[in-house]
C-alpha positions in Angstrom: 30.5 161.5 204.9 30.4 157.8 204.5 29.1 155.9 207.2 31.0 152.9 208.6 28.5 151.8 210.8 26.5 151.0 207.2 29.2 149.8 205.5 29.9 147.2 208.7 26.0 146.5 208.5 26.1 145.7 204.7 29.4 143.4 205.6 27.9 141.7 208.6 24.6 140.8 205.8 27.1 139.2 203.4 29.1 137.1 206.2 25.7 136.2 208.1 24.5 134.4 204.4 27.8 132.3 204.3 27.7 131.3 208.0 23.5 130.1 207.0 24.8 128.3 204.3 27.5 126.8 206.1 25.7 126.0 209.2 22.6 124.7 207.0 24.6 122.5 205.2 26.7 121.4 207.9 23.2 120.2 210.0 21.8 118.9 207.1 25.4 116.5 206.5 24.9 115.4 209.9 21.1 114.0 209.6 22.2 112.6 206.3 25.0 110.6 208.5 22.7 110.0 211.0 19.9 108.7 208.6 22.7 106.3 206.8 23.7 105.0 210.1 20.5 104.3 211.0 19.5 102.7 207.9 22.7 100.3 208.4 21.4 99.5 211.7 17.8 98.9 211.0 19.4 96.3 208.3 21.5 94.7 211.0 18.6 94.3 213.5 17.1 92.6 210.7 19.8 90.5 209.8 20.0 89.4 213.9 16.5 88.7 213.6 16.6 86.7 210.3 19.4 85.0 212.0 18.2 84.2 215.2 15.0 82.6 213.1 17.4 80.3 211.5 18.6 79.3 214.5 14.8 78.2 216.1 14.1 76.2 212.8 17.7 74.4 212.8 17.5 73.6 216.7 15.3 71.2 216.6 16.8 69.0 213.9 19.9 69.6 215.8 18.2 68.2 219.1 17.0 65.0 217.2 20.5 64.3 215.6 21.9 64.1 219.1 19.0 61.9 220.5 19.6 59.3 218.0 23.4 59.4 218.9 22.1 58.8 222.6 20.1 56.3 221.7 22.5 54.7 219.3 24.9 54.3 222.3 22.4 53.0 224.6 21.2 50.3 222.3 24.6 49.0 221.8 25.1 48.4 226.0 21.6 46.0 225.1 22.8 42.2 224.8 22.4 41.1 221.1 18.7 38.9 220.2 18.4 36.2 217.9 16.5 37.7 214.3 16.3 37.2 211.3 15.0 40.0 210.3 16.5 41.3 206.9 17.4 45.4 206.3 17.6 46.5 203.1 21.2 47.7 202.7 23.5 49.4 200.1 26.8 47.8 199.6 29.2 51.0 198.7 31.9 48.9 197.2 30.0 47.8 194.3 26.9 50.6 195.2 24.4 47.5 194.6 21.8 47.3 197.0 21.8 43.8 198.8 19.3 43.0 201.3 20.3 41.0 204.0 22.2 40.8 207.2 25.8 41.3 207.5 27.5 38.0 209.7 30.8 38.4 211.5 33.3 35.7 211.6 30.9 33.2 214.0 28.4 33.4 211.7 26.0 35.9 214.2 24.5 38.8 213.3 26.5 42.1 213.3 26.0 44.1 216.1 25.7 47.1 213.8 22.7 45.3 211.7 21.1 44.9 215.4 21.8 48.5 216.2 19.9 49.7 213.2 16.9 47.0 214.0 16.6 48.7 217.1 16.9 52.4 215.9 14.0 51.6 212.3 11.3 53.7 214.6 14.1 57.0 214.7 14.2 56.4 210.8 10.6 56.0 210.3 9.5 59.1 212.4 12.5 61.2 211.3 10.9 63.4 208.5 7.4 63.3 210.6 9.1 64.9 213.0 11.5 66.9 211.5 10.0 69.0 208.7 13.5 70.1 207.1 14.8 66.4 207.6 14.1 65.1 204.6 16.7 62.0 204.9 18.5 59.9 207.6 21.4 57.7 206.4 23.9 55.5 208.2 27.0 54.7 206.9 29.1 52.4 208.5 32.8 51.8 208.7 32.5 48.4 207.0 31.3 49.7 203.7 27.6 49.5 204.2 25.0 52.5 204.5 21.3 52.3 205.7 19.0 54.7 205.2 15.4 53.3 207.0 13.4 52.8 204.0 12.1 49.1 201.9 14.4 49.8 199.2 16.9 52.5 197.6 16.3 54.7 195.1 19.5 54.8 192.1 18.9 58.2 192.4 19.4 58.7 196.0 22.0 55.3 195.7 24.2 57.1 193.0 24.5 60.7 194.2 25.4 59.0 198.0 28.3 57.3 196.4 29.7 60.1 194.8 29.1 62.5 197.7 31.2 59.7 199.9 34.0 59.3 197.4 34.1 63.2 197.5 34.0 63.8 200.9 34.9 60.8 202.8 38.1 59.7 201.2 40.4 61.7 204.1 39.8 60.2 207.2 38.5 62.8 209.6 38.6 61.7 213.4 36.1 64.8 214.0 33.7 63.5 217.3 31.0 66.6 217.0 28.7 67.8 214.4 30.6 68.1 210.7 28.3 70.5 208.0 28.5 69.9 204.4 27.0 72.9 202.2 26.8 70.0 199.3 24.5 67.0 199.5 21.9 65.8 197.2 20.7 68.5 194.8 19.3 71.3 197.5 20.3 69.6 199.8 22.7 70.3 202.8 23.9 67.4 204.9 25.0 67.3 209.1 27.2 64.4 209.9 27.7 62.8 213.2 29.9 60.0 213.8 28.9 57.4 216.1 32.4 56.2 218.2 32.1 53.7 220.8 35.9 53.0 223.0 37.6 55.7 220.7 36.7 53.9 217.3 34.5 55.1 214.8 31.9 52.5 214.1 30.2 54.2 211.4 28.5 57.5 210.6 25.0 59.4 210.6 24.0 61.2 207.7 20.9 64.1 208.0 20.2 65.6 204.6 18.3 68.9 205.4 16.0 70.7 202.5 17.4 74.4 201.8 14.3 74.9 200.1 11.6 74.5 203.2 14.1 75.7 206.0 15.0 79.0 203.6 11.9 79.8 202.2 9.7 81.3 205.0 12.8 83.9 205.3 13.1 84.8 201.8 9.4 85.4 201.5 9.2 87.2 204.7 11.7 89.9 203.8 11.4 90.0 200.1 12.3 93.9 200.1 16.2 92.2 200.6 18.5 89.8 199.3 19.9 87.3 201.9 22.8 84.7 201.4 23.6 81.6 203.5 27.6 81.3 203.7 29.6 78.6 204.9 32.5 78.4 207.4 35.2 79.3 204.5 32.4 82.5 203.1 31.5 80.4 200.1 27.8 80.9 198.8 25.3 78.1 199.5 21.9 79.8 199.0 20.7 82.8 197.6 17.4 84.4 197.6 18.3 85.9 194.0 16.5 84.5 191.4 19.9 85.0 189.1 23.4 84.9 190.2 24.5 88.8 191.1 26.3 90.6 188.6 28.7 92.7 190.3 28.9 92.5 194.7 31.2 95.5 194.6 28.3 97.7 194.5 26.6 96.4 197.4 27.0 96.6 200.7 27.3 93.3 202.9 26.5 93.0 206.6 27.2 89.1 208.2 25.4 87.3 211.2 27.0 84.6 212.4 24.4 81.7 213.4 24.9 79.8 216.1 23.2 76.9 215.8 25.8 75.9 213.1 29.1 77.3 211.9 27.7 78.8 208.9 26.4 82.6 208.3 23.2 84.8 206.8 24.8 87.4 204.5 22.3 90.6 203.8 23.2 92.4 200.4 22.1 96.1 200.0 22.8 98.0 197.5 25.0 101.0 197.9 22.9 103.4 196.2 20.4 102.6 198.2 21.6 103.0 201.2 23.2 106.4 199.9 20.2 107.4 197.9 17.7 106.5 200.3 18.4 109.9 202.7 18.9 112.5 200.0 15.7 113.8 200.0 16.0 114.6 203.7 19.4 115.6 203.4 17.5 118.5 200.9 14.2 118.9 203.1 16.8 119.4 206.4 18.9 121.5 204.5 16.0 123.9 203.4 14.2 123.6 207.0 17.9 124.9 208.3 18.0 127.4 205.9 14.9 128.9 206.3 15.3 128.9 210.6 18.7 130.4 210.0 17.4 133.1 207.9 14.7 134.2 209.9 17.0 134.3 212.5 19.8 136.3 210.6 16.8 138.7 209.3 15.5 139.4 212.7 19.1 140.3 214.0 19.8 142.5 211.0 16.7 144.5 211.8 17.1 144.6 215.0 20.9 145.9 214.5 19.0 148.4 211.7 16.9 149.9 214.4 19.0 150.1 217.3 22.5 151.4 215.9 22.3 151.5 212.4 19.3 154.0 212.4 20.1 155.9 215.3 24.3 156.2 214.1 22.5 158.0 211.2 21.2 160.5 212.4 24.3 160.8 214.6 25.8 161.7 211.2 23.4 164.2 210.2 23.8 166.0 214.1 27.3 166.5 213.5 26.9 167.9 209.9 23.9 170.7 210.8 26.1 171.6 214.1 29.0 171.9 211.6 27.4 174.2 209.1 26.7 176.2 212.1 22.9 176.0 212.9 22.4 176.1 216.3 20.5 172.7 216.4 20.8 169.5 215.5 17.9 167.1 214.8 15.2 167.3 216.6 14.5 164.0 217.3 16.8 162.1 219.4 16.6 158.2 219.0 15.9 156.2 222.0 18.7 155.8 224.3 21.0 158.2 222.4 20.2 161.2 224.7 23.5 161.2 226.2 25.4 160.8 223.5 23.9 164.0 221.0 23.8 165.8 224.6 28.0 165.4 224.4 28.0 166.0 220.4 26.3 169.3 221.3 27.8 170.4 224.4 31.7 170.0 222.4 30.4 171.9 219.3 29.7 174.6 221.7 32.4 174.7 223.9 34.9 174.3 220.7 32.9 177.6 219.9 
C-alpha cells in the first residue's frame, strides 16, 4: 500500500527547492537594487560636494567683480582733477595700441580715462588677490579697452578683438553678470557692464584660468570623469585626457552650481555601475540560499519525524491487524496513542 503521506513528503521537498531558489534570488535582486542605488547616490553626494567646492573657489572672484563695479560707480560721483597722466590704451577700431588720453569735445580729459586713473590699484592687485583672475579688461562704449598693465601684448591684443567682434556685435542691454565659456585659450571670461542713468558706459571683462580653478577637483577625485557645462549643456572642460568616444554608455548625473549659471557633469560608466554589485548579488544569493536550505532541511526533518515516520508505522498497524494477528506494532510513536488505540479497537469490533 502506497503511502500518500510519503508521496506528499517527497512533493513538499521538490516545491520547498523552487520556493529557496525563488526567494534567494528574489533577496539577492533586491540588494543588487539596493547596492546600485546606493552607488548612484554615493556618486551624487559627490557630485554636490564637487559642486559646492566650485562654488567656494568662484565666490570670491565673484565678490571682487562686484566691488570694482561699486567702486567704479562711486568714483564717477568724484569731481574730475586736472592730470596728465597717460594710460596705455587699445584703440579697437584699428586694434593699435595708442597711449594717451582720450579728450571730449572741450578739450578735458574723459571722465572714463579718470575713472580708470582712479581704479589702476583694483587692476594692479586683481591677480594678487584673486588666484583664478588671471586678467581684468575694460572695454568702453567709445571703442577703447584698458586692461591695467604698461603695454599690450598682440597676443592678448589680437585674440580680444576677435572675441569682441564675436561676441559683442549684438547689443545686449543685460545689467548683471553675463558668462562666456570662450575667452582666450583656457580661458573663461565674466562680463559686467558698468551703466550709469540707464546707459551703458562701457564694460568689465574678468578672464578666469580653467586650468587652476579645475585642477584641484580633477586631481582630487581622479577615480571619475567630471565635465563643466554651460547654460545651453555644451562642454567647456573635461577632466579626460581625450575626447570620449561614445557617452551612450555612460551614465550622467548634473549639479547645477550656483555661483554661476553653468553645471559639473559626473560621467560613470554603465558597466560600472552595473558590474560593480554582481559579486554581492552572487555572495547574497548564495548566503540566501544556504539560510533557506537549512531552514527547509530542518522542517523536512522535522515533518520526517513527526508524521512521516509515525504515518508509517500507521501503515504497517493496519496491515498486521488485517492479516489477522492479534497485535499491531509494538511500539507506538509519540503522541499516536490515541490514534492506533481507535485503529485497534474498530479491527475488533468489525470482528
Amino acid at each position: 500500500m502506497k503511502n500518500p503521506v510519503y508521496i506528499e513528503y517527497r512533493r513538499s521537498m521538490v516545491i520547498g527547492i523552487l520556493l529557496l531558489l525563488v526567494l534567494s534570488g528574489f533577496g539577492a535582486v533586491v540588494h543588487y537594487i539596493r547596492s546600485i542605488d546606493a552607488t548612484v547616490l554615493q556618486n551624487k553626494v559627490r557630485l554636490a560636494a564637487v559642486g559646492n567646492q566650485l562654488d567656494s573657489e568662484f565666490g570670491p572672484v565673484l565678490a571682487f567683480m562686484e566691488a570694482v563695479r561699486r567702486a567704479a560707480l562711486l568714483k564717477l560721483t568724484i569731481p574730475p582733477l586736472e592730470t596728465d597722466t597717460t594710460l596705455p590704451i587699445l584703440q579697437l577700431k584699428d586694434g593699435l595700441a595708442d597711449v594717451g588720453v582720450i579728450m571730449d569735445s572741450a578739450g578735458n580729459t574723459n571722465t572714463e580715462m579718470l575713472l580708470l586713473l582712479r581704479l589702476q590699484p583694483y587692476f594692479e592687485l586683481a591677480q594678487e588677490t584673486q588666484p583664478h583672475l588671471v586678467g581684468m579688461y575694460y572695454v568702453s562704449e567709445q571703442g577703447f579697452a584698458y586692461n591695467g598693465l604698461p603695454k599690450w601684448s598682440d597676443y592678448v591684443a589680437d585674440h580680444l578683438l576677435q572675441w569682441r567682434r564675436d561676441n559683442m556685435s549684438e547689443p545686449n542691454y543685460e545689467r548683471g553678470q553675463v558668462f562666456y565659456p570662450e575667452f582666450l585659450p583656457q580661458q573663461v571670461a565674466v562680463v559686467l557692464p558698468l551703466y550709469v542713468d540707464d546707459n551703458r558706459v562701457g564694460r568689465f571683462i574678468f578672464a578666469l584660468s580653467l586650468e587652476s580653478l579645475l585642477a584641484p577637483l580633477y586631481q582630487q577625485h581622479q577615480d571619475a570623469v567630471f565635465m563643466l557645462l554651460d547654460q545651453s549643456g555644451q562642454l567647456i572642460n573635461s577632466s579626460l585626457q581625450q575626447p570620449m568616444k561614445s557617452i551612450d554608455e555612460h551614465l550622467l548625473q548634473i549639479q547645477r552650481l550656483s555661483s554661476m549659471p553653468w553645471s559639473i557633469g559626473q560621467l560613470e560608466q554603465k558597466t560600472n555601475v552595473f558590474t560593480s554589485g554582481l559579486k554581492e548579488l552572487l555572495w547574497h544569493w548564495l548566503s540566501y540560499a544556504l539560510l533557506l536550505g537549512v531552514f527547509l532541511l530542518v522542517m523536512q526533518y522535522r515533518y520526517r519525524r513527526r508524521t512521516l515516520s509515525p504515518s508509517s508505522r500507521l501503515f504497517v498497524h493496519i496491515e498486521r491487524l488485517a492479516q489477522g494477528r492479534s497485535q499491531g506494532v509494538r511500539r507506538v510513536p509519540y503522541g499516536w496513542n490515541e490514534v492506533f488505540d481507535r485503529v485497534s479497537d474498530v479491527r475488533k469490533t468489525s470482528e
